[in-house]
CHARMM internal coordinates of N, CA and C (Angstrom, degrees):
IC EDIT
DIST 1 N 1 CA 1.4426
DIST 1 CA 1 C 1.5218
ANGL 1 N 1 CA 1 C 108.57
DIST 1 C 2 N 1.3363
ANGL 1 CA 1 C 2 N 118.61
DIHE 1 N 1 CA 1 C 2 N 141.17
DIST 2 N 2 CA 1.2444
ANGL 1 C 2 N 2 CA 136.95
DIHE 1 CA 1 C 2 N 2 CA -172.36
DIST 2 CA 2 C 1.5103
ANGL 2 N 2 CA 2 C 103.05
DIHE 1 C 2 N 2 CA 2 C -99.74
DIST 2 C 3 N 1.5846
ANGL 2 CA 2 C 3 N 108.01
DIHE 2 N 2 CA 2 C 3 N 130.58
DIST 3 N 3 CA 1.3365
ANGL 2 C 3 N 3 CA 97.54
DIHE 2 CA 2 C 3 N 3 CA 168.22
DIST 3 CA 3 C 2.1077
ANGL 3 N 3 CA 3 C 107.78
DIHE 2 C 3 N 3 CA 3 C -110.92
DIST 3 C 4 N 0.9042
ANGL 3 CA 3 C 4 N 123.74
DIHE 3 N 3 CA 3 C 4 N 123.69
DIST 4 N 4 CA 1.2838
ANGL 3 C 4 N 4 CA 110.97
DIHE 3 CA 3 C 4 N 4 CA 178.76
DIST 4 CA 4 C 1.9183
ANGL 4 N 4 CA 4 C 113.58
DIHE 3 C 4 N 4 CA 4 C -105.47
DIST 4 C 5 N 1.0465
ANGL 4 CA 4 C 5 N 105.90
DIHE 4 N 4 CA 4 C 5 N 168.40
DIST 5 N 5 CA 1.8650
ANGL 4 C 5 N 5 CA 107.92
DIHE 4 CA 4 C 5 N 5 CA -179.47
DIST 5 CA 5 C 1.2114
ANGL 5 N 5 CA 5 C 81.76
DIHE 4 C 5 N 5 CA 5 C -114.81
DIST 5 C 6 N 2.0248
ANGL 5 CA 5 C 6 N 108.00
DIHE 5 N 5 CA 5 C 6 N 132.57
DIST 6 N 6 CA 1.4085
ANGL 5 C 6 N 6 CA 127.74
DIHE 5 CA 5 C 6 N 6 CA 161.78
DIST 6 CA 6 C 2.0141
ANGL 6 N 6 CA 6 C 115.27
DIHE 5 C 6 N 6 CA 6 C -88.76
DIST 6 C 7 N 0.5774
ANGL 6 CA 6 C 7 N 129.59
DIHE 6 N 6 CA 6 C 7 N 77.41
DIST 7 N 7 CA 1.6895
ANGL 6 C 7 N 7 CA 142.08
DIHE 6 CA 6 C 7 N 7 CA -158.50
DIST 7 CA 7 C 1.9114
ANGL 7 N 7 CA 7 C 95.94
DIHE 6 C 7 N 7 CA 7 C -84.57
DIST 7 C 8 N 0.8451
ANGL 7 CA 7 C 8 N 96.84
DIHE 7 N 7 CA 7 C 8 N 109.90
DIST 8 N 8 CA 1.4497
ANGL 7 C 8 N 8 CA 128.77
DIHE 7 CA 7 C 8 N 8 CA 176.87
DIST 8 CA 8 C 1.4259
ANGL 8 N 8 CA 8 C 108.23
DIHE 7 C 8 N 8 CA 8 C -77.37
DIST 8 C 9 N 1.2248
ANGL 8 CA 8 C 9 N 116.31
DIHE 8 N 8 CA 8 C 9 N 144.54
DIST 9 N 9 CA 1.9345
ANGL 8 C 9 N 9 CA 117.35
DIHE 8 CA 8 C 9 N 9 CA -146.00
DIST 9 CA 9 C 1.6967
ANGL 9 N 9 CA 9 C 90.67
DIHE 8 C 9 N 9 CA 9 C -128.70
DIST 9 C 10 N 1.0640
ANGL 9 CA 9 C 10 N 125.32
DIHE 9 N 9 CA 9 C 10 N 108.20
DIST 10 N 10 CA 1.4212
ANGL 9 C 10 N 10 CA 137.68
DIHE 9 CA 9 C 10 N 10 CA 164.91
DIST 10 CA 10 C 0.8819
ANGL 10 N 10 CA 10 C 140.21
DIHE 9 C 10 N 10 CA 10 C -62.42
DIST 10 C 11 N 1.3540
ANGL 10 CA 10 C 11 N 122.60
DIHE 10 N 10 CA 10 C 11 N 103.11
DIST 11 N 11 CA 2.0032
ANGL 10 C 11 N 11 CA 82.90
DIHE 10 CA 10 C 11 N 11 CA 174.59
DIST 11 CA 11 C 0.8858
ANGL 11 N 11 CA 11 C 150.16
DIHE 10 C 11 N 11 CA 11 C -95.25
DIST 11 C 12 N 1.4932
ANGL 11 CA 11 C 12 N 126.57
DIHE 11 N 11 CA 11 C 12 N 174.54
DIST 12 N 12 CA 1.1657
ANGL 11 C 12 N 12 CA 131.78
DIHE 11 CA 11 C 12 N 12 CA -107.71
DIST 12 CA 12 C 1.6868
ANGL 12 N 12 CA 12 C 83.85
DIHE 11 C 12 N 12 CA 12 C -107.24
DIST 12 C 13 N 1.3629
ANGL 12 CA 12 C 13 N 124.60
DIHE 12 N 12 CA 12 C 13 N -27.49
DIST 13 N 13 CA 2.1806
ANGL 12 C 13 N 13 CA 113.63
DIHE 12 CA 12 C 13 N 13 CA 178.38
DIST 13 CA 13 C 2.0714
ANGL 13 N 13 CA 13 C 84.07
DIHE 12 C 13 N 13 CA 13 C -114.95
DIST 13 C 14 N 1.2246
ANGL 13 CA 13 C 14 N 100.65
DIHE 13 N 13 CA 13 C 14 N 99.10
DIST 14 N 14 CA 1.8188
ANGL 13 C 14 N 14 CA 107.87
DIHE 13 CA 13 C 14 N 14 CA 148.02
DIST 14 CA 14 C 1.1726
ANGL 14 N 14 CA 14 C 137.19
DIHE 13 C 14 N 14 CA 14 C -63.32
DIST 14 C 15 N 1.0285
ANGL 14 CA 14 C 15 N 127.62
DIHE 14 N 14 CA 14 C 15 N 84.34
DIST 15 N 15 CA 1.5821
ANGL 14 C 15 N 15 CA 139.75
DIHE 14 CA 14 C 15 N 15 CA -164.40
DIST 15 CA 15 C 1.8575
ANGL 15 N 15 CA 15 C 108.08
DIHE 14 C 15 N 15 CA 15 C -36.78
DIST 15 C 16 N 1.0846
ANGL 15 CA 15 C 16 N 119.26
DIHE 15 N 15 CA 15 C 16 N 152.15
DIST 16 N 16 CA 1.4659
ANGL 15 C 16 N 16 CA 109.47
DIHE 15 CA 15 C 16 N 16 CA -170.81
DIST 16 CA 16 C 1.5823
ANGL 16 N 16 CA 16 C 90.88
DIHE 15 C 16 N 16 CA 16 C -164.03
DIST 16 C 17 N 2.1699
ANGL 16 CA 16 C 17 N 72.12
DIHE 16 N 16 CA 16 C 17 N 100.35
DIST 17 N 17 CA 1.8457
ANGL 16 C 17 N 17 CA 96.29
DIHE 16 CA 16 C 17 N 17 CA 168.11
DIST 17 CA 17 C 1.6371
ANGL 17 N 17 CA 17 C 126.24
DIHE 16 C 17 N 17 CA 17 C -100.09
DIST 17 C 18 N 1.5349
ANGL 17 CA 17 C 18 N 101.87
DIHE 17 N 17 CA 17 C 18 N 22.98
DIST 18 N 18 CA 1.7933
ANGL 17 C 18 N 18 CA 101.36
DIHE 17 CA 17 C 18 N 18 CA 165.71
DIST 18 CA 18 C 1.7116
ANGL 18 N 18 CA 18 C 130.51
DIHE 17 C 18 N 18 CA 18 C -41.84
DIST 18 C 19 N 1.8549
ANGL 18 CA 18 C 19 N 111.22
DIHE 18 N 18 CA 18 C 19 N -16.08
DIST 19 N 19 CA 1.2919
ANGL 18 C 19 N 19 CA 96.68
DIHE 18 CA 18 C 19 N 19 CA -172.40
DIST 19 CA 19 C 1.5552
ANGL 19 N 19 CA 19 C 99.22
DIHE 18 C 19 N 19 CA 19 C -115.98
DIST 19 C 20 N 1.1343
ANGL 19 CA 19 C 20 N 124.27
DIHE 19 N 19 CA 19 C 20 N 16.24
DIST 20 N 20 CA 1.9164
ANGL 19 C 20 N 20 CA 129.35
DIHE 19 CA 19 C 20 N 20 CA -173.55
DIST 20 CA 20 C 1.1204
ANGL 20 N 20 CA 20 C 89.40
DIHE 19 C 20 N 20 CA 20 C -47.66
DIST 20 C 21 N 1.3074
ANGL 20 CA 20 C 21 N 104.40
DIHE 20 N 20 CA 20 C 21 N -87.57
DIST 21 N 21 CA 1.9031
ANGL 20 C 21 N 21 CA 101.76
DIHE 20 CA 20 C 21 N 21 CA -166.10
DIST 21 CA 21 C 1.3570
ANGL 21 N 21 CA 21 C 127.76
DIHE 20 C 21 N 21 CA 21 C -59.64
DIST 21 C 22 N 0.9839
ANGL 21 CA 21 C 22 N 92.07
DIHE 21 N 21 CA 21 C 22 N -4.75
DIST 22 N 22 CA 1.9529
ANGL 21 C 22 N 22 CA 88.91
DIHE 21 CA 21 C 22 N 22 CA 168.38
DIST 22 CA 22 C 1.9216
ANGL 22 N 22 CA 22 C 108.82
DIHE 21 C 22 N 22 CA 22 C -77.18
DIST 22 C 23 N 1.0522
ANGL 22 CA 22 C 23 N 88.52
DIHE 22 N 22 CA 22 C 23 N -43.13
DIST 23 N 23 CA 2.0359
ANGL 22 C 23 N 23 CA 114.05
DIHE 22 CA 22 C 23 N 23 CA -171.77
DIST 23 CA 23 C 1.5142
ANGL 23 N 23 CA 23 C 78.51
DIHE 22 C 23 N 23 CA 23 C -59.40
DIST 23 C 24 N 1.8486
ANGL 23 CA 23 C 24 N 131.11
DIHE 23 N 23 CA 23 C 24 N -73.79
DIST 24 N 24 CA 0.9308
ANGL 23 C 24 N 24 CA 121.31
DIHE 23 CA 23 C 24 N 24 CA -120.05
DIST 24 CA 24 C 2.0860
ANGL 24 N 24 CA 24 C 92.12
DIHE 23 C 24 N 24 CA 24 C -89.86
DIST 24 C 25 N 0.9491
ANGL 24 CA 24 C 25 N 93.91
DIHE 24 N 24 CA 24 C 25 N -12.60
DIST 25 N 25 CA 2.0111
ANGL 24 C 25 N 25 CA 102.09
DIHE 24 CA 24 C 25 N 25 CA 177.61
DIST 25 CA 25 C 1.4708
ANGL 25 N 25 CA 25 C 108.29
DIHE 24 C 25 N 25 CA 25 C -78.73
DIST 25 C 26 N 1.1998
ANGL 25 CA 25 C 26 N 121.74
DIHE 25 N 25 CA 25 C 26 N -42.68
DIST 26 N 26 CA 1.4459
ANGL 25 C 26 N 26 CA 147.33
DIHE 25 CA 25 C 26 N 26 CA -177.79
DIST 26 CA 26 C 1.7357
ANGL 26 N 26 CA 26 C 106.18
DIHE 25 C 26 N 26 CA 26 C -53.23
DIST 26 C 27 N 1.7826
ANGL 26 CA 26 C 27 N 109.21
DIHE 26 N 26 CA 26 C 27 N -58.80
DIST 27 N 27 CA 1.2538
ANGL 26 C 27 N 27 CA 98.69
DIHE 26 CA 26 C 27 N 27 CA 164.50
DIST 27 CA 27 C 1.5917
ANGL 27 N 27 CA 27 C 120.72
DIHE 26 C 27 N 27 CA 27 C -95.10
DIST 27 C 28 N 1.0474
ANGL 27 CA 27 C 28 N 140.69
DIHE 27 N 27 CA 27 C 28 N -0.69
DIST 28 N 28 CA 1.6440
ANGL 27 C 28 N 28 CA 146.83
DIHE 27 CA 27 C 28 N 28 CA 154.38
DIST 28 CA 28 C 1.5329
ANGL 28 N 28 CA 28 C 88.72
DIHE 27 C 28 N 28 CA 28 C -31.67
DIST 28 C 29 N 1.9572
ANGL 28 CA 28 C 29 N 109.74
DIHE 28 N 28 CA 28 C 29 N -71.04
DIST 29 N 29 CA 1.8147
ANGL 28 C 29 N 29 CA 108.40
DIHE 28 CA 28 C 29 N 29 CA -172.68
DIST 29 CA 29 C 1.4380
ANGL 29 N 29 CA 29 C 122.07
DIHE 28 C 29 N 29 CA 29 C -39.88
DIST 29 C 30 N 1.4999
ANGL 29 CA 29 C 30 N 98.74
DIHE 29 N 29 CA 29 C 30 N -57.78
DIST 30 N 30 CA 1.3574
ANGL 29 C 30 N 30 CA 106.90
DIHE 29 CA 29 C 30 N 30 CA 179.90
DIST 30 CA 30 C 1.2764
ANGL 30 N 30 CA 30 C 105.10
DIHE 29 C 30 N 30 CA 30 C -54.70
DIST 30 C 31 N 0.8985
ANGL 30 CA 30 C 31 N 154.81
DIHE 30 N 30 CA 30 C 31 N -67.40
DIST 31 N 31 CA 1.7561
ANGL 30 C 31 N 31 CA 156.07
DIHE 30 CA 30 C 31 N 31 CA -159.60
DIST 31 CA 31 C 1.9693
ANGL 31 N 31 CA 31 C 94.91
DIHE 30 C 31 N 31 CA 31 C -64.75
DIST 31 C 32 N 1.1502
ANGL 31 CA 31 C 32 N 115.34
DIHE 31 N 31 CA 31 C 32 N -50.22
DIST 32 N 32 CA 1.2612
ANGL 31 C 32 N 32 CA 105.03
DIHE 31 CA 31 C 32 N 32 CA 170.65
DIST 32 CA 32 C 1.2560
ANGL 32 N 32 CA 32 C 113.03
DIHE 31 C 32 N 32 CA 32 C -70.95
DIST 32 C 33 N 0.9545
ANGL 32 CA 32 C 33 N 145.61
DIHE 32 N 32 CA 32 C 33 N -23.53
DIST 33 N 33 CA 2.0047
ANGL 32 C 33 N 33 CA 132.74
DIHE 32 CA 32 C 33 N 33 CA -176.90
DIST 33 CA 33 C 1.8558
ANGL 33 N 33 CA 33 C 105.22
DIHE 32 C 33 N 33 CA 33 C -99.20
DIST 33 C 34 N 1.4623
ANGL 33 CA 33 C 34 N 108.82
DIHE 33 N 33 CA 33 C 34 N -2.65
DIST 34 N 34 CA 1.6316
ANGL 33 C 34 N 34 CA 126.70
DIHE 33 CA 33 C 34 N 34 CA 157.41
DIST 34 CA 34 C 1.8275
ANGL 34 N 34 CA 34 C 108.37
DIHE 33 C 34 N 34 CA 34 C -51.54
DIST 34 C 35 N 1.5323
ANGL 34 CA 34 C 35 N 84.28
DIHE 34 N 34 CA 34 C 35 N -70.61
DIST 35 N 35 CA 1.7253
ANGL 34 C 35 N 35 CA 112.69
DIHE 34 CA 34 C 35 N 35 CA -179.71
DIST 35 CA 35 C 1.1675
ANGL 35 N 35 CA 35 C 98.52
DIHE 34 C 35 N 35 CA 35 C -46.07
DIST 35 C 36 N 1.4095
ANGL 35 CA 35 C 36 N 116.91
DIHE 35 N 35 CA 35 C 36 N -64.57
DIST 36 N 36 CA 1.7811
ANGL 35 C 36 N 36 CA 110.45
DIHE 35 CA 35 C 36 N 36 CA -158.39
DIST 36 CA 36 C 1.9123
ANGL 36 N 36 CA 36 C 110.16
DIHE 35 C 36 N 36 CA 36 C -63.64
DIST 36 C 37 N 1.3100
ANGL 36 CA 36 C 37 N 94.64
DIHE 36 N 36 CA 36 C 37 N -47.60
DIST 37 N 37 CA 1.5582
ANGL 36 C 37 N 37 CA 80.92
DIHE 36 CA 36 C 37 N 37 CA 167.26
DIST 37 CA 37 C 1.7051
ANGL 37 N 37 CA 37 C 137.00
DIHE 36 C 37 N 37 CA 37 C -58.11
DIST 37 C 38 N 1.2263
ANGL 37 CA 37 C 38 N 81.14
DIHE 37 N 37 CA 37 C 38 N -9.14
DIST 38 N 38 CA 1.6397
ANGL 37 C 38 N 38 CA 86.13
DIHE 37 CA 37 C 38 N 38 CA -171.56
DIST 38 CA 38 C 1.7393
ANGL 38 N 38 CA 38 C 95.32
DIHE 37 C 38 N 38 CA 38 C -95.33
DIST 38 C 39 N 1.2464
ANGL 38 CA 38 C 39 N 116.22
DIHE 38 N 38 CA 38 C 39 N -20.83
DIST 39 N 39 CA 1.5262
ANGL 38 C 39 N 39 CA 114.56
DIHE 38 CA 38 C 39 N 39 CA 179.01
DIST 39 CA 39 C 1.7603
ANGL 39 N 39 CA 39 C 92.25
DIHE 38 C 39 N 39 CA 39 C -88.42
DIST 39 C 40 N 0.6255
ANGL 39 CA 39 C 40 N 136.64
DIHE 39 N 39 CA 39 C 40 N -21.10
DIST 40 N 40 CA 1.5498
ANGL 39 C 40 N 40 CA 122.63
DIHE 39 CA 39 C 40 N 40 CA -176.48
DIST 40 CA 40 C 1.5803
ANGL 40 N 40 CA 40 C 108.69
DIHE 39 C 40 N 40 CA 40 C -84.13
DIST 40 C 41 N 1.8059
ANGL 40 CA 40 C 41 N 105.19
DIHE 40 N 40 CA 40 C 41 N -25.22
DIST 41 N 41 CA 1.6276
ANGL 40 C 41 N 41 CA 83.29
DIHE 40 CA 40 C 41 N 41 CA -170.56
DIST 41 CA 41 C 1.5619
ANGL 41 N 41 CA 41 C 110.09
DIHE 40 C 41 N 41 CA 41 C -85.21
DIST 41 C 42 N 1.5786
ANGL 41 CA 41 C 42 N 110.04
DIHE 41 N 41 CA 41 C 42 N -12.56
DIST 42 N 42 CA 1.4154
ANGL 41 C 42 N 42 CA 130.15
DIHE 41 CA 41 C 42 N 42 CA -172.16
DIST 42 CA 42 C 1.3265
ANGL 42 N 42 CA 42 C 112.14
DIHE 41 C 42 N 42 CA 42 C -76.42
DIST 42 C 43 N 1.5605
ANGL 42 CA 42 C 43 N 107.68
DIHE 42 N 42 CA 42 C 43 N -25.89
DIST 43 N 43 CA 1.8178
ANGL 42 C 43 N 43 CA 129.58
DIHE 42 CA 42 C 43 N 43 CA 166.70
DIST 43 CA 43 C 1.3543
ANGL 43 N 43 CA 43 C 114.29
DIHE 42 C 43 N 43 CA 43 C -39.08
DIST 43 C 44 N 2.1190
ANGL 43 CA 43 C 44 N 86.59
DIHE 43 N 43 CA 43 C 44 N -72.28
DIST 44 N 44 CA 0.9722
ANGL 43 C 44 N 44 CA 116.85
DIHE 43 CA 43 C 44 N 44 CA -168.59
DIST 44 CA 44 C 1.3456
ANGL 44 N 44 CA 44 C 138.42
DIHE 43 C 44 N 44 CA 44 C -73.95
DIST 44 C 45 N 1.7808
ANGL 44 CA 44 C 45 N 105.96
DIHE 44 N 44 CA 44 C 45 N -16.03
DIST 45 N 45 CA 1.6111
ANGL 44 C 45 N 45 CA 117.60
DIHE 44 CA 44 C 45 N 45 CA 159.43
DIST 45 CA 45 C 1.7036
ANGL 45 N 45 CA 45 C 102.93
DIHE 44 C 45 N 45 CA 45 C -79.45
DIST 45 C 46 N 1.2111
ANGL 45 CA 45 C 46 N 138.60
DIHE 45 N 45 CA 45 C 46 N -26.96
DIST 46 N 46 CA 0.9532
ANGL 45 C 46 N 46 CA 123.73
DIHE 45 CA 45 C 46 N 46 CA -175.22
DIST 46 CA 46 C 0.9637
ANGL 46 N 46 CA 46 C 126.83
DIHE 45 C 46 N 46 CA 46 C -96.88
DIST 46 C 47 N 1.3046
ANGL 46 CA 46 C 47 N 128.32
DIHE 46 N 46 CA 46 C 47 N -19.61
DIST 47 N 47 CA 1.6069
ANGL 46 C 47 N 47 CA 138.42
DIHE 46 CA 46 C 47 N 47 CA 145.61
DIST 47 CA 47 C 1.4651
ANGL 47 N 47 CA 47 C 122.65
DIHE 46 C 47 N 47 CA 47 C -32.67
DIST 47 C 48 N 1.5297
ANGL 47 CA 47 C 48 N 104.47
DIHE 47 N 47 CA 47 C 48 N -48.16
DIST 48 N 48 CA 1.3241
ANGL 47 C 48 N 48 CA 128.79
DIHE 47 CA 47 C 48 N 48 CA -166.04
DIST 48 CA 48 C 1.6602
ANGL 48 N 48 CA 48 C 110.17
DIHE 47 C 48 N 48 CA 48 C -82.50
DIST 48 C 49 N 1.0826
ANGL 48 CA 48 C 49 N 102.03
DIHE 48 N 48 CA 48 C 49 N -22.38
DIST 49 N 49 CA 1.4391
ANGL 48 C 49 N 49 CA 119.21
DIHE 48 CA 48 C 49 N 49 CA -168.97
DIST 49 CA 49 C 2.1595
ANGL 49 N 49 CA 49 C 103.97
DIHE 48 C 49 N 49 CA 49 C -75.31
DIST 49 C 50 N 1.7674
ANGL 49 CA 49 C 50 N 96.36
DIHE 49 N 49 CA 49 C 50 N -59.41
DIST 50 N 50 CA 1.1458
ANGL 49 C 50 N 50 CA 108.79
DIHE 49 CA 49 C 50 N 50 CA 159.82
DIST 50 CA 50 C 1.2505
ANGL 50 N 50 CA 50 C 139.57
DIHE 49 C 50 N 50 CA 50 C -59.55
DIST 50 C 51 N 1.7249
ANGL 50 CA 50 C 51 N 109.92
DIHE 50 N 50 CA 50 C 51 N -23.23
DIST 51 N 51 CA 1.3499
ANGL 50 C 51 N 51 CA 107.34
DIHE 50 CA 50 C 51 N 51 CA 165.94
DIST 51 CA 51 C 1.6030
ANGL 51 N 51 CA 51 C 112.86
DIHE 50 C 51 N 51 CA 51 C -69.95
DIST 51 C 52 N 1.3473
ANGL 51 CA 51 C 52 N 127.81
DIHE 51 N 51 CA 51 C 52 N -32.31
DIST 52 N 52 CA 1.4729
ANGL 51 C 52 N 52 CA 145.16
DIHE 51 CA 51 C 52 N 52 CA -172.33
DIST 52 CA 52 C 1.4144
ANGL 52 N 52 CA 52 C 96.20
DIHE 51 C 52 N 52 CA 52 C -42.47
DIST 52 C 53 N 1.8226
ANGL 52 CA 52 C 53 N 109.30
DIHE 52 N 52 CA 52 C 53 N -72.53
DIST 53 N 53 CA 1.3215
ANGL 52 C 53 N 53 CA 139.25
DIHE 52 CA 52 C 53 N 53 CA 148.10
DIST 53 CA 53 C 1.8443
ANGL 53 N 53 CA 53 C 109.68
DIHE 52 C 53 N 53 CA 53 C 5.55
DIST 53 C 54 N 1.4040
ANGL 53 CA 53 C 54 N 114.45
DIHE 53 N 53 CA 53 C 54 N -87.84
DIST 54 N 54 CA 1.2330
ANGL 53 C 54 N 54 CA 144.07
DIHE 53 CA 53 C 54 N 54 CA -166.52
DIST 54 CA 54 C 1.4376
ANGL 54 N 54 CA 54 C 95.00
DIHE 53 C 54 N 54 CA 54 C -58.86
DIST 54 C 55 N 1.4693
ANGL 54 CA 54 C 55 N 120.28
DIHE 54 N 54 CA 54 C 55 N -61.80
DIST 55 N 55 CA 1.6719
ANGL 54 C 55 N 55 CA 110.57
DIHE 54 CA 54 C 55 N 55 CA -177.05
DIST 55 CA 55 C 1.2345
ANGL 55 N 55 CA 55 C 120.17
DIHE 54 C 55 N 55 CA 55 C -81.56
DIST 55 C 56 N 1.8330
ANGL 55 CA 55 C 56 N 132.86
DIHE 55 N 55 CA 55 C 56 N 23.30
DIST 56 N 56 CA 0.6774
ANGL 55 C 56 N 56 CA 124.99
DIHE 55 CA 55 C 56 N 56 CA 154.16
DIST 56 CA 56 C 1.6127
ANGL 56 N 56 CA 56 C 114.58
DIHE 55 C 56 N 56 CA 56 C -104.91
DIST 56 C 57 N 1.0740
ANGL 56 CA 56 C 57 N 124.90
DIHE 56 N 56 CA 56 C 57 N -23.46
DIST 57 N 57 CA 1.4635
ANGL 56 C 57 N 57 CA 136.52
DIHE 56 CA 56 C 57 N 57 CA 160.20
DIST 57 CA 57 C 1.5269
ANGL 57 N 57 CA 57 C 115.89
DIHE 56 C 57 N 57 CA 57 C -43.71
DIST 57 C 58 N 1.3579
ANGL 57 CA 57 C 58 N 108.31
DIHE 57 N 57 CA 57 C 58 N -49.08
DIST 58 N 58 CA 1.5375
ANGL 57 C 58 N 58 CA 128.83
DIHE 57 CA 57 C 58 N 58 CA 179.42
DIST 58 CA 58 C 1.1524
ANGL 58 N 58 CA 58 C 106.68
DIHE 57 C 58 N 58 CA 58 C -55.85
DIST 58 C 59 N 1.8441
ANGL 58 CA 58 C 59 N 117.55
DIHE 58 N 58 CA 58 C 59 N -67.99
DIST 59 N 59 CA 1.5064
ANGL 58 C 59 N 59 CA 116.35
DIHE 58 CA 58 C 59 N 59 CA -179.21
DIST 59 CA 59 C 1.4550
ANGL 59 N 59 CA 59 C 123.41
DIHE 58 C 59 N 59 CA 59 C -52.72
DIST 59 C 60 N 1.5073
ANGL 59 CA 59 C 60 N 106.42
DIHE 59 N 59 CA 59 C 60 N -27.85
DIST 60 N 60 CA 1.4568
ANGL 59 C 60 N 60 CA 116.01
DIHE 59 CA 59 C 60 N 60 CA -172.78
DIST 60 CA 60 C 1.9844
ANGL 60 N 60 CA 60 C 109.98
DIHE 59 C 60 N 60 CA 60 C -74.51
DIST 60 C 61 N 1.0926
ANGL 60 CA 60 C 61 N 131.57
DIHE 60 N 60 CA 60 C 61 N -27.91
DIST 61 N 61 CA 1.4463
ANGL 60 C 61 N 61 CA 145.91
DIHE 60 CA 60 C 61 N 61 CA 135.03
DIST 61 CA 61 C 1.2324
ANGL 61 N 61 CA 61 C 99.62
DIHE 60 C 61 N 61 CA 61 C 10.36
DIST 61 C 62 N 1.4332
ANGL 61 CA 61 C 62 N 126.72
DIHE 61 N 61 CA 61 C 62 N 108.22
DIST 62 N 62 CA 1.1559
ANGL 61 C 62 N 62 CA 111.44
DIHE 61 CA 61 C 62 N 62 CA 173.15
DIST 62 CA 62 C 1.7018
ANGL 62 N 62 CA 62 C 137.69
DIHE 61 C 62 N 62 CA 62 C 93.10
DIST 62 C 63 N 1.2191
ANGL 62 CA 62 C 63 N 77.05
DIHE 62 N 62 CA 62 C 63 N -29.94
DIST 63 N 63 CA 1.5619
ANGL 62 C 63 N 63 CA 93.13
DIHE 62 CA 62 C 63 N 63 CA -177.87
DIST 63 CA 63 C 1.5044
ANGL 63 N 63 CA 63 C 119.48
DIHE 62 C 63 N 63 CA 63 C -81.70
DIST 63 C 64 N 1.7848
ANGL 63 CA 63 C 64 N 125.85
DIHE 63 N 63 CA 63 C 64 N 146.00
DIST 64 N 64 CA 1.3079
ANGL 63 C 64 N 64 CA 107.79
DIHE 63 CA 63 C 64 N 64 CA -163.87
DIST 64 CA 64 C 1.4817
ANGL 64 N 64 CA 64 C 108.52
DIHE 63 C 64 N 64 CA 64 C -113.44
DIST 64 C 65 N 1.7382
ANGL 64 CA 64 C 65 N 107.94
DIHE 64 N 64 CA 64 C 65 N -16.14
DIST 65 N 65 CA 1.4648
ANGL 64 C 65 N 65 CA 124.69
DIHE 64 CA 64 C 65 N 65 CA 179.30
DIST 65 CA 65 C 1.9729
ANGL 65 N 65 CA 65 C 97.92
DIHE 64 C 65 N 65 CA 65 C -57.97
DIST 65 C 66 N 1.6022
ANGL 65 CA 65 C 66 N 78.80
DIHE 65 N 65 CA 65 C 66 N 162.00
DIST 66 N 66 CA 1.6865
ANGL 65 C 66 N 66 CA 98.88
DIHE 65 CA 65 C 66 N 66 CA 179.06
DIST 66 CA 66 C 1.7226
ANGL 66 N 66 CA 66 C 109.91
DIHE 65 C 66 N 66 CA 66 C -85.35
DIST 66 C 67 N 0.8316
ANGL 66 CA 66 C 67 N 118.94
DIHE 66 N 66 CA 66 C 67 N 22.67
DIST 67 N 67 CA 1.3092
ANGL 66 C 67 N 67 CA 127.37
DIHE 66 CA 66 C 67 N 67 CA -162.68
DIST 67 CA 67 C 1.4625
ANGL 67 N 67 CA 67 C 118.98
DIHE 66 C 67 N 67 CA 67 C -94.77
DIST 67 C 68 N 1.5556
ANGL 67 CA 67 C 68 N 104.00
DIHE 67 N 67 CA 67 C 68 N -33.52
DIST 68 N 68 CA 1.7183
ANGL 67 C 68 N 68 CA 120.89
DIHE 67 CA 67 C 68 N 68 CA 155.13
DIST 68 CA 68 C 1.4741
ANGL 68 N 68 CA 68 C 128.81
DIHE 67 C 68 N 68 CA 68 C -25.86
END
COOR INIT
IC SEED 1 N 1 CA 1 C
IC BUILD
């Protein structure tokens, strides 16, 4: 009986994925601090919008003209 070695052939450029998850966390942030700005400016026009709102209600207090 023959014994032979089956030797498995490699190749020859080994791909080298040590930095995936850094890359792939790195842009997750970016795409999340995208979002947040875009929720702050949507906040912040609409906040602003209602305050407009609010200080004109306020001034009108009192008032008897049609102008309210």
């Amino acid at each position: 009986m023959t014994v032979t070695k089956t030797y498995y052939h490699r190749p020859r450029v080994q791909r080298d994925e040590r930095g995936e998850g850094v890359i792939s966390a790195a842009i997750a942030v970016l795409v999340m601090a995208f979002i947040g700005v875009g929720m702050w400016v949507a906040f912040n026009a609409t906040f602003q919008h209602a305050a407009s709102h609010v200080n004109n209600q306020v001034n009108c207090i009192g008032q008897t003209s049609g102008t309210c």
